[in-house]
PDB file of N, H, CA, C and O in Angstrom:
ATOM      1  N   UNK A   1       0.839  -1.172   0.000  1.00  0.00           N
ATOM      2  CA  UNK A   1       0.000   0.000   0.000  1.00  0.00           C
ATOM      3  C   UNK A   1       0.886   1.238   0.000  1.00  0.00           C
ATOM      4  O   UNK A   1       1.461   1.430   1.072  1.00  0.00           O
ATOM      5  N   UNK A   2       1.079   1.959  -0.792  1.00  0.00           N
ATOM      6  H   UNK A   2       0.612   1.802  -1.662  1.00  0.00           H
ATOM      7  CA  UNK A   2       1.551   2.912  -1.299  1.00  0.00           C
ATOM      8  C   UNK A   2       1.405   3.965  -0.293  1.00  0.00           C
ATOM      9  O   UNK A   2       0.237   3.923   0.094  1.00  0.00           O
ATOM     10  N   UNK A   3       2.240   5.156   0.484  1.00  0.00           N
ATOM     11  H   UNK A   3       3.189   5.189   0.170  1.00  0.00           H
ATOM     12  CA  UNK A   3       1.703   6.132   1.097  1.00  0.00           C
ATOM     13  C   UNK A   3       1.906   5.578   2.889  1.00  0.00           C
ATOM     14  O   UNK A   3       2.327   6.221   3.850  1.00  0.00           O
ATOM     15  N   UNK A   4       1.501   4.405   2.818  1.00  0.00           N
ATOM     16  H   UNK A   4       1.160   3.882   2.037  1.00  0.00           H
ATOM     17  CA  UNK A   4       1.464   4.314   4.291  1.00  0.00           C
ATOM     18  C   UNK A   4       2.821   4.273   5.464  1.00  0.00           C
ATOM     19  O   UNK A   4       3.972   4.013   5.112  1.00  0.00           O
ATOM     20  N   UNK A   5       2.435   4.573   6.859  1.00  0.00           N
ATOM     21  H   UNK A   5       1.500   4.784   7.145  1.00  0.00           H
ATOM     22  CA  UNK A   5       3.655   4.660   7.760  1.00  0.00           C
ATOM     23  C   UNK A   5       3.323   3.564   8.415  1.00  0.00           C
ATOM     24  O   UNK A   5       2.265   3.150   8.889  1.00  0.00           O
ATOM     25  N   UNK A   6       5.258   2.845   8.320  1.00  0.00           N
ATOM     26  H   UNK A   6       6.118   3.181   7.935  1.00  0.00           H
ATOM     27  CA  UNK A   6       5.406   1.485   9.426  1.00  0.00           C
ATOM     28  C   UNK A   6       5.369   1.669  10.938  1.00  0.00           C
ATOM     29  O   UNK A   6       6.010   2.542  11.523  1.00  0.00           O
ATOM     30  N   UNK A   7       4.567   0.777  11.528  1.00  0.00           N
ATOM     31  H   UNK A   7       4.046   0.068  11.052  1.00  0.00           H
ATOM     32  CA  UNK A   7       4.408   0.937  12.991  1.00  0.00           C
ATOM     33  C   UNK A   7       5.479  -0.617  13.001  1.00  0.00           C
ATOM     34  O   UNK A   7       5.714  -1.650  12.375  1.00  0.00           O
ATOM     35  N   UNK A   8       5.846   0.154  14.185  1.00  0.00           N
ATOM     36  H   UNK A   8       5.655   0.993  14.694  1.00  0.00           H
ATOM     37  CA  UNK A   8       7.028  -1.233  14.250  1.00  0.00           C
ATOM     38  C   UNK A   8       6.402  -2.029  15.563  1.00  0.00           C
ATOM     39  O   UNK A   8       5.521  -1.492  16.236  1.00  0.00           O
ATOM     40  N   UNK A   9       6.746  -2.910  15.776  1.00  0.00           N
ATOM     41  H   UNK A   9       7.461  -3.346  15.230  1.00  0.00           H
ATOM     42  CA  UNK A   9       6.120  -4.066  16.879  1.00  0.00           C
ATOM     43  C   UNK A   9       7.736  -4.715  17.496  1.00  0.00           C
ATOM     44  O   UNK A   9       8.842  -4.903  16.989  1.00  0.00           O
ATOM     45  N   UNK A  10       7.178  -4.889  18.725  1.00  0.00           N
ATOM     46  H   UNK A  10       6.280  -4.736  19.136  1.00  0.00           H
ATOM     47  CA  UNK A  10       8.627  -5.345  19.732  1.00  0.00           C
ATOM     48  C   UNK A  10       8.450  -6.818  20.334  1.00  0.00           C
ATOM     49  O   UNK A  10       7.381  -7.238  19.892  1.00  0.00           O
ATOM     50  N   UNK A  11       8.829  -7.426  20.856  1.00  0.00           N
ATOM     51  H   UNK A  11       9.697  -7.085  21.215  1.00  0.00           H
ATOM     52  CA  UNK A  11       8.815  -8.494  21.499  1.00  0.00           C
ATOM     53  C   UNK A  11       7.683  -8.356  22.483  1.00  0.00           C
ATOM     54  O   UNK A  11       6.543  -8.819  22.498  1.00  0.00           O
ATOM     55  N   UNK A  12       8.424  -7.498  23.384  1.00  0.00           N
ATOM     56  H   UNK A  12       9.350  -7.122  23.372  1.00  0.00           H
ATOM     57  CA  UNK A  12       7.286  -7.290  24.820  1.00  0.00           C
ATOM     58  C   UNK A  12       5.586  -6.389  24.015  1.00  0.00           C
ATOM     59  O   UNK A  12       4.542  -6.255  24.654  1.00  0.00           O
ATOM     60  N   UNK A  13       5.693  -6.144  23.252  1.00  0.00           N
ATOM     61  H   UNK A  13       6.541  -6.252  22.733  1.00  0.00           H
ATOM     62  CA  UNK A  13       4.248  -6.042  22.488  1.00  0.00           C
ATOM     63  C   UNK A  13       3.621  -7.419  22.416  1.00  0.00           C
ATOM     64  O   UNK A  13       2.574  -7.776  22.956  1.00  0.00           O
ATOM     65  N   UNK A  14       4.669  -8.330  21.444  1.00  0.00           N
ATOM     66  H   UNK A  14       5.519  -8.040  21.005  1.00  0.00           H
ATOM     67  CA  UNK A  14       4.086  -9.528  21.425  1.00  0.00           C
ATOM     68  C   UNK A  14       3.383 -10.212  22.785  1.00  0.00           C
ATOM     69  O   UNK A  14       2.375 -10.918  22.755  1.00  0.00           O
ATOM     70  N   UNK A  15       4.092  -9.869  23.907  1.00  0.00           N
ATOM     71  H   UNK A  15       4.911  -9.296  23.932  1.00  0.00           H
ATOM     72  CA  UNK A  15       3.978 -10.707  24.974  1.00  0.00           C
ATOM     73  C   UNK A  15       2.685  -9.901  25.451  1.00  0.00           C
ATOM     74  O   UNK A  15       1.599 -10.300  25.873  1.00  0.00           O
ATOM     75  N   UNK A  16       2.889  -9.390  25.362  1.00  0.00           N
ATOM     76  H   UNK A  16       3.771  -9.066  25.019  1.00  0.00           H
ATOM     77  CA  UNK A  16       1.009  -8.317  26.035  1.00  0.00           C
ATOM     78  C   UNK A  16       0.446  -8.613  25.650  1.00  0.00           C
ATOM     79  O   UNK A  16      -0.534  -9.091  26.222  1.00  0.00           O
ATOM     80  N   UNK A  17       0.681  -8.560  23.344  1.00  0.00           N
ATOM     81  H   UNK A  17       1.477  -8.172  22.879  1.00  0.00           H
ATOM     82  CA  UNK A  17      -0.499  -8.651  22.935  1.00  0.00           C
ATOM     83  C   UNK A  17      -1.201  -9.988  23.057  1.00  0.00           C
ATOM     84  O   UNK A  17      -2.424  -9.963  23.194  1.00  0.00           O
ATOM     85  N   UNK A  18      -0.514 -11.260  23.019  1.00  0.00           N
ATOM     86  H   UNK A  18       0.480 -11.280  22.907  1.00  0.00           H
ATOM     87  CA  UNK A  18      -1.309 -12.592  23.671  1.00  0.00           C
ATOM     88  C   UNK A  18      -1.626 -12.967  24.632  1.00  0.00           C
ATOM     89  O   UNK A  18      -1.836 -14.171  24.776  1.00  0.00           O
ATOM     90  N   UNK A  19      -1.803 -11.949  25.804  1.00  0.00           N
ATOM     91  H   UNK A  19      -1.633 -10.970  25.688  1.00  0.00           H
ATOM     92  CA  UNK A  19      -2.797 -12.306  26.771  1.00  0.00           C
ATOM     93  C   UNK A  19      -4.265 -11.201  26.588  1.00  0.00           C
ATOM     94  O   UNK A  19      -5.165 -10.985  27.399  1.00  0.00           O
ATOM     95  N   UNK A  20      -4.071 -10.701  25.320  1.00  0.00           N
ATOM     96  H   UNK A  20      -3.340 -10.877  24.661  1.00  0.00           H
ATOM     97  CA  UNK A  20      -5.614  -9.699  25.127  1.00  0.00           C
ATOM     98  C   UNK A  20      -6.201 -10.976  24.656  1.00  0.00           C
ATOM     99  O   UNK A  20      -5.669 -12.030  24.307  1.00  0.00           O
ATOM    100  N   UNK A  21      -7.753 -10.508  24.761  1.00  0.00           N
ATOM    101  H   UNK A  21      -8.185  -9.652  25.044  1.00  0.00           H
ATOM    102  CA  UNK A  21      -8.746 -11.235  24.503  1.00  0.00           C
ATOM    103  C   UNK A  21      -9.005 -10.960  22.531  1.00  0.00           C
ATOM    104  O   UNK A  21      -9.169  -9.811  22.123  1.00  0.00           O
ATOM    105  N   UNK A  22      -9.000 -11.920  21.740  1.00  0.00           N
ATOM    106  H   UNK A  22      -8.867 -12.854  22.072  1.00  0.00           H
ATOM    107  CA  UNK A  22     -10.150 -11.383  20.605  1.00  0.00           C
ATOM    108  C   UNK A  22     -10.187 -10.268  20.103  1.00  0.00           C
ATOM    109  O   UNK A  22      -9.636  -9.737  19.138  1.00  0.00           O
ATOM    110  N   UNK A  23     -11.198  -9.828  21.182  1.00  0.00           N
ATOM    111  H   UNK A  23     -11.645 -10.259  21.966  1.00  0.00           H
ATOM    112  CA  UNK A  23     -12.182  -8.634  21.112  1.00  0.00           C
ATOM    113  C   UNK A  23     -10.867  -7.220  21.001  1.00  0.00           C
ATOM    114  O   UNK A  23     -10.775  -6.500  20.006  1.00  0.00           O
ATOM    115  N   UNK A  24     -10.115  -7.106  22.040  1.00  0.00           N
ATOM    116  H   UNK A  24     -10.189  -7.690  22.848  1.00  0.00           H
ATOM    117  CA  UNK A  24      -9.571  -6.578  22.168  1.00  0.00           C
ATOM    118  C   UNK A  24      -8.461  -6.281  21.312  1.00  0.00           C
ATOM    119  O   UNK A  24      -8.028  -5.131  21.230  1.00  0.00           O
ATOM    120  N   UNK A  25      -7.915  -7.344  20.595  1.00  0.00           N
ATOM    121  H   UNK A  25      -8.266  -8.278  20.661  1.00  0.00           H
ATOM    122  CA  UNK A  25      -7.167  -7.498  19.329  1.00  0.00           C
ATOM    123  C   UNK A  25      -7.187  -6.712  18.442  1.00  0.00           C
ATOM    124  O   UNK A  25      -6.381  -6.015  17.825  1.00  0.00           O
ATOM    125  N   UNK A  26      -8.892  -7.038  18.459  1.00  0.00           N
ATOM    126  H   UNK A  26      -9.546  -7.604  18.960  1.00  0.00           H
ATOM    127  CA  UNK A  26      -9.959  -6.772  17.244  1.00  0.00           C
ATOM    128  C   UNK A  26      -9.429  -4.911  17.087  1.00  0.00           C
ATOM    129  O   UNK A  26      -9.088  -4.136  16.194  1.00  0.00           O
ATOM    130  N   UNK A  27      -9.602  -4.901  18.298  1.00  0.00           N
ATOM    131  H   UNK A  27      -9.879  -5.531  19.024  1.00  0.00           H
ATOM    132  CA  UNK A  27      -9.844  -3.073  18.411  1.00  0.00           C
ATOM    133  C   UNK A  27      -8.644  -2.432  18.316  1.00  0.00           C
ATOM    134  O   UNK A  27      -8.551  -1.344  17.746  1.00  0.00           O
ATOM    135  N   UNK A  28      -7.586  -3.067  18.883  1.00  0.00           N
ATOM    136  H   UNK A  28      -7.661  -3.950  19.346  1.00  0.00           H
ATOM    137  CA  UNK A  28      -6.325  -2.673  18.432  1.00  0.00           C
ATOM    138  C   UNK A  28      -5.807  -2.611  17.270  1.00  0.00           C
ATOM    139  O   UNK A  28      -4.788  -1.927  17.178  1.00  0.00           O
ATOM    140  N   UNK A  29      -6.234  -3.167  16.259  1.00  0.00           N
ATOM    141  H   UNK A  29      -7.061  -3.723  16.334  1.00  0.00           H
ATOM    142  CA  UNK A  29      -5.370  -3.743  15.115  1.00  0.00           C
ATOM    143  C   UNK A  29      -5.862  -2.822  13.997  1.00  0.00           C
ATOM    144  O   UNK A  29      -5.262  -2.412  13.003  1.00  0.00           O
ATOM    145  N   UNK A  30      -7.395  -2.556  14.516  1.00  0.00           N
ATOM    146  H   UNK A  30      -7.882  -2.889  15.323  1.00  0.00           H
ATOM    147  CA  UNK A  30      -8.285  -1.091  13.993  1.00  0.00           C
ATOM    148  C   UNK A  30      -7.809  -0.064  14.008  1.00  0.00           C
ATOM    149  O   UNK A  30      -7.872   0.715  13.057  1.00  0.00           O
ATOM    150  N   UNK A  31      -7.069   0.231  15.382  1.00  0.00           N
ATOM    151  H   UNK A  31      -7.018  -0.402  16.154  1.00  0.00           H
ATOM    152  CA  UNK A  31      -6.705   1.621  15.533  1.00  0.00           C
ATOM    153  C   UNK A  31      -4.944   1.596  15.111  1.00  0.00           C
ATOM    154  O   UNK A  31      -4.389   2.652  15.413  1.00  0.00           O
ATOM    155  N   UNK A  32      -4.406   0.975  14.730  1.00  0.00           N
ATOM    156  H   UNK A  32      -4.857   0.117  14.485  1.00  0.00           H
ATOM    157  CA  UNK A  32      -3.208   0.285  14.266  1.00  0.00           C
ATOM    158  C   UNK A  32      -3.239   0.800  12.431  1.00  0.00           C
ATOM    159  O   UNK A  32      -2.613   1.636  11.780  1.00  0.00           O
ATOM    160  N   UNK A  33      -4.067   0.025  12.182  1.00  0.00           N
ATOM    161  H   UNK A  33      -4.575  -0.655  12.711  1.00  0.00           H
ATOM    162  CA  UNK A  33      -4.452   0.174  10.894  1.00  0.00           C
ATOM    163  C   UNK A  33      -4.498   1.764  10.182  1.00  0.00           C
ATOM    164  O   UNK A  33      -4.264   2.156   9.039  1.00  0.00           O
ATOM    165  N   UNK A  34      -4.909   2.446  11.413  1.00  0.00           N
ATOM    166  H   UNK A  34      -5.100   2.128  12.341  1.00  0.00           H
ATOM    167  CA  UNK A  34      -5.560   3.881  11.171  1.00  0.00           C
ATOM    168  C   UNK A  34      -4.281   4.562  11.232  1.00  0.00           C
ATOM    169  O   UNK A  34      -4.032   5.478  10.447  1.00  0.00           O
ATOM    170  N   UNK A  35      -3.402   4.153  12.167  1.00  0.00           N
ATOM    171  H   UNK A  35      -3.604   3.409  12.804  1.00  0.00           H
ATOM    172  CA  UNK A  35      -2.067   4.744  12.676  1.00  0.00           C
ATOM    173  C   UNK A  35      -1.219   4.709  11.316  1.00  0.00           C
ATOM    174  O   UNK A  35      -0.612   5.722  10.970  1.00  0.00           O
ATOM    175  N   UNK A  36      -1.183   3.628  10.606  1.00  0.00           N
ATOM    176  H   UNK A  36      -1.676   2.805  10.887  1.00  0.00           H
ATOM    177  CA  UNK A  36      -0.247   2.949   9.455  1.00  0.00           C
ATOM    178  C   UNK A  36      -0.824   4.201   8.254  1.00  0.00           C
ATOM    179  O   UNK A  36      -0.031   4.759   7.495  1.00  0.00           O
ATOM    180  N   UNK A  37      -1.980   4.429   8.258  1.00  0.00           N
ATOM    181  H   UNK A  37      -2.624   3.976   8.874  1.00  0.00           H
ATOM    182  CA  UNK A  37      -2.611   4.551   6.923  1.00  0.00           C
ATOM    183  C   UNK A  37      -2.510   6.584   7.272  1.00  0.00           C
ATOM    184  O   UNK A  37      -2.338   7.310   6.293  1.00  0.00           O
ATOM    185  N   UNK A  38      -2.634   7.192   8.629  1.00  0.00           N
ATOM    186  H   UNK A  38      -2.774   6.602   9.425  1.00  0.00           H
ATOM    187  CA  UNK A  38      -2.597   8.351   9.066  1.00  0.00           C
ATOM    188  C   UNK A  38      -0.857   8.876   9.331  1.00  0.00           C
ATOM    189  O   UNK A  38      -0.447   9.975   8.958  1.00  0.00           O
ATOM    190  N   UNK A  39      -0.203   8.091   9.868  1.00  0.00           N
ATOM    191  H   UNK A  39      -0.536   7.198  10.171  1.00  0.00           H
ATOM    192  CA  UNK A  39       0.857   7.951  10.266  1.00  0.00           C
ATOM    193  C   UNK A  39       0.660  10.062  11.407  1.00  0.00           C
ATOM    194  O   UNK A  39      -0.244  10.412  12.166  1.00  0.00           O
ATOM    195  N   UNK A  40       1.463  10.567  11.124  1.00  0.00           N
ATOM    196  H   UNK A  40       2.198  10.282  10.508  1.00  0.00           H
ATOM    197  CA  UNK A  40       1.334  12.086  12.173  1.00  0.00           C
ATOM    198  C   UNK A  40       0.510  12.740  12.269  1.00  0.00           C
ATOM    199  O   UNK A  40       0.202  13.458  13.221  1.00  0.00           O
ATOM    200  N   UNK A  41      -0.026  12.582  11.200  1.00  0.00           N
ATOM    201  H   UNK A  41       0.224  11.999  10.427  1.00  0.00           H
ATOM    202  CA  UNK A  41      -1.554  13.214  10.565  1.00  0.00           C
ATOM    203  C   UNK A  41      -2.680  12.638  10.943  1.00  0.00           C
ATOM    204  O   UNK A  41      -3.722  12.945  10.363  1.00  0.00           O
ATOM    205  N   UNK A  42      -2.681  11.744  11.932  1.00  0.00           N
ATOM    206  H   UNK A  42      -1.835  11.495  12.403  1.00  0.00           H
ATOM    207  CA  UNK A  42      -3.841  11.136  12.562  1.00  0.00           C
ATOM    208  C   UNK A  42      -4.558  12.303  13.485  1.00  0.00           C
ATOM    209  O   UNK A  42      -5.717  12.716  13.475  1.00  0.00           O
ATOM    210  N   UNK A  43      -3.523  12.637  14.211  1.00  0.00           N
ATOM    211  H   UNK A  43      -2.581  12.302  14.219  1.00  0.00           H
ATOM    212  CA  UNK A  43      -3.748  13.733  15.148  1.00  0.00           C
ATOM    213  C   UNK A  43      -4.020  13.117  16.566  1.00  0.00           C
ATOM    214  O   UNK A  43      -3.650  11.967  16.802  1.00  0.00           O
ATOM    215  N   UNK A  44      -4.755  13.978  17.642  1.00  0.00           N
ATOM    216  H   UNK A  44      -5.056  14.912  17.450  1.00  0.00           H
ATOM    217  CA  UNK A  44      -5.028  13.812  18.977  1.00  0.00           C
ATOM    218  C   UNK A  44      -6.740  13.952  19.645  1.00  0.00           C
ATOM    219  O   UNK A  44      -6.906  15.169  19.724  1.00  0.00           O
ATOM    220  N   UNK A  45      -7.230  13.688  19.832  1.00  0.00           N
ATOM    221  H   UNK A  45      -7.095  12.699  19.768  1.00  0.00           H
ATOM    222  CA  UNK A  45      -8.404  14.324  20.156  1.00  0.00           C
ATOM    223  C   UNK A  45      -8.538  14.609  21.644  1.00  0.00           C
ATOM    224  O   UNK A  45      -9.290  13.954  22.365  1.00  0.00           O
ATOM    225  N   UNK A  46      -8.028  15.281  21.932  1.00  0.00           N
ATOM    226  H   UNK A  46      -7.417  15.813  21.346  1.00  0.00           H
ATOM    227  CA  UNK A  46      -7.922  16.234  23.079  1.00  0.00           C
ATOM    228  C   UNK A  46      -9.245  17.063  23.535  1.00  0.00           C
ATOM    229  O   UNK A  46      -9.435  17.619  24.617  1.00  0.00           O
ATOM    230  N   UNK A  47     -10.103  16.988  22.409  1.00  0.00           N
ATOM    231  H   UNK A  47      -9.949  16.536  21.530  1.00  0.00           H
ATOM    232  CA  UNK A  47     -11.321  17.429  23.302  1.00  0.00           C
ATOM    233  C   UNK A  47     -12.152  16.504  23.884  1.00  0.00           C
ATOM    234  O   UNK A  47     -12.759  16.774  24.920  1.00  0.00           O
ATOM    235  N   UNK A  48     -12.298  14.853  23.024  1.00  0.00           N
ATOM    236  H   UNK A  48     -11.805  14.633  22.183  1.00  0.00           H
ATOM    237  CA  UNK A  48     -12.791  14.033  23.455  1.00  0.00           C
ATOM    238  C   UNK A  48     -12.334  13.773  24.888  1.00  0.00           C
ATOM    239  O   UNK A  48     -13.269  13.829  25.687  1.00  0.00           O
ATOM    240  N   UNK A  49     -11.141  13.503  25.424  1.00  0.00           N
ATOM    241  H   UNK A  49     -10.382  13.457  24.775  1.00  0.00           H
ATOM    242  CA  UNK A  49     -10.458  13.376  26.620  1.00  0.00           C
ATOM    243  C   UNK A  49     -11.081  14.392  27.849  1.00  0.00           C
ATOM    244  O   UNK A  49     -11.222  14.076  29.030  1.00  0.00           O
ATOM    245  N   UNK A  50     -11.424  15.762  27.189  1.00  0.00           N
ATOM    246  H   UNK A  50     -11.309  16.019  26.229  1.00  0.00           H
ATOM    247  CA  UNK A  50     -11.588  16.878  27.985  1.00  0.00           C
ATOM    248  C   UNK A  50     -13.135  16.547  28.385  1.00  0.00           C
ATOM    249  O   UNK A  50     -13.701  16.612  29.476  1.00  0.00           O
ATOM    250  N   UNK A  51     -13.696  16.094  26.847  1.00  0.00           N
ATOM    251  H   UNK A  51     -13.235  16.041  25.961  1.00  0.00           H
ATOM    252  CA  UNK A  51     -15.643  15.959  27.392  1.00  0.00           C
ATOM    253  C   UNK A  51     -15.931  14.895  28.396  1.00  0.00           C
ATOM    254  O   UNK A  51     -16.986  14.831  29.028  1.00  0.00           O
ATOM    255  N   UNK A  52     -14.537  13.734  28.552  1.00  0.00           N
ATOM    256  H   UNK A  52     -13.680  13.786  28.039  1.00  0.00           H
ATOM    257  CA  UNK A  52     -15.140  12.411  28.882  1.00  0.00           C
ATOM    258  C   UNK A  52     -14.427  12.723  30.830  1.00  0.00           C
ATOM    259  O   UNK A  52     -14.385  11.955  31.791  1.00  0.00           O
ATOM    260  N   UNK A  53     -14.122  13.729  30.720  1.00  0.00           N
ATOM    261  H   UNK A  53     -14.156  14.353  29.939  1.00  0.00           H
ATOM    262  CA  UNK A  53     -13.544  14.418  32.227  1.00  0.00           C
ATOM    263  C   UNK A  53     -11.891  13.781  32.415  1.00  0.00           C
ATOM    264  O   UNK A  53     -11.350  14.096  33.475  1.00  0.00           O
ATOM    265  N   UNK A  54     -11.052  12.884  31.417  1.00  0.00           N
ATOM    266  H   UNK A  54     -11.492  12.628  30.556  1.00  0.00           H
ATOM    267  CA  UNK A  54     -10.215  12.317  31.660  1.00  0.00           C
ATOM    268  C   UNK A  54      -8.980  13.144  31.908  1.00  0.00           C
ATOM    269  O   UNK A  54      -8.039  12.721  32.580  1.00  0.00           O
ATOM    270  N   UNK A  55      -9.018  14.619  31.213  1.00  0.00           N
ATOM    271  H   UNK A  55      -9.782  14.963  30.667  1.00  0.00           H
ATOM    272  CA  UNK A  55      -8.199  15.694  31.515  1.00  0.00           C
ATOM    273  C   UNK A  55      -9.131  16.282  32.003  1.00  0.00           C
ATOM    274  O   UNK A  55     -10.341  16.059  32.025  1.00  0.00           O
ATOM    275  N   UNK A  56      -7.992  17.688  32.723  1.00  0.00           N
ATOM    276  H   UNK A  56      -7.009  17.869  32.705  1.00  0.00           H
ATOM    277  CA  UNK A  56      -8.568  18.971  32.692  1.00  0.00           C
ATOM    278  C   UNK A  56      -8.315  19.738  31.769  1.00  0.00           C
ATOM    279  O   UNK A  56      -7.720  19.226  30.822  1.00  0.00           O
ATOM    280  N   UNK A  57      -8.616  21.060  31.685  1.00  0.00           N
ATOM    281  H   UNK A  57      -9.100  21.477  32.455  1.00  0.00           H
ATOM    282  CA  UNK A  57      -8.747  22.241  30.545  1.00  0.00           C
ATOM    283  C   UNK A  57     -10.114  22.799  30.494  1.00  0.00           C
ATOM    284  O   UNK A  57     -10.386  23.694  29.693  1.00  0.00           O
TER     285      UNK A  57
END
């Protein structure tokens, strides 16, 4: 795929990532995908964080 940025993967990734469930895989590999295909340009959502009370600001 033309355009996209490598996310690199480590050992101790590996080792985390096989005690996630499935599901959880599932959702990672989504937002992984998004990372590869966005690479810096994905951005932050810093307001979501702010609405859900997880920061302040």
């Amino acid at each position: 795929m033309p355009g996209t940025w490598d996310v690199e993967y480590t050992d101790e990734l590996g080792e985390w990532w096989a005690d996630l469930t499935e599901a959880e895989q599932e959702s990672i590999d989504s937002s992984v995908r998004l990372l590869e295909e966005k690479g810096p340009n994905l951005g932050f959502r810093i307001e979501t964080l702010r609405d859900e009370g997880q920061i302040d600001g």
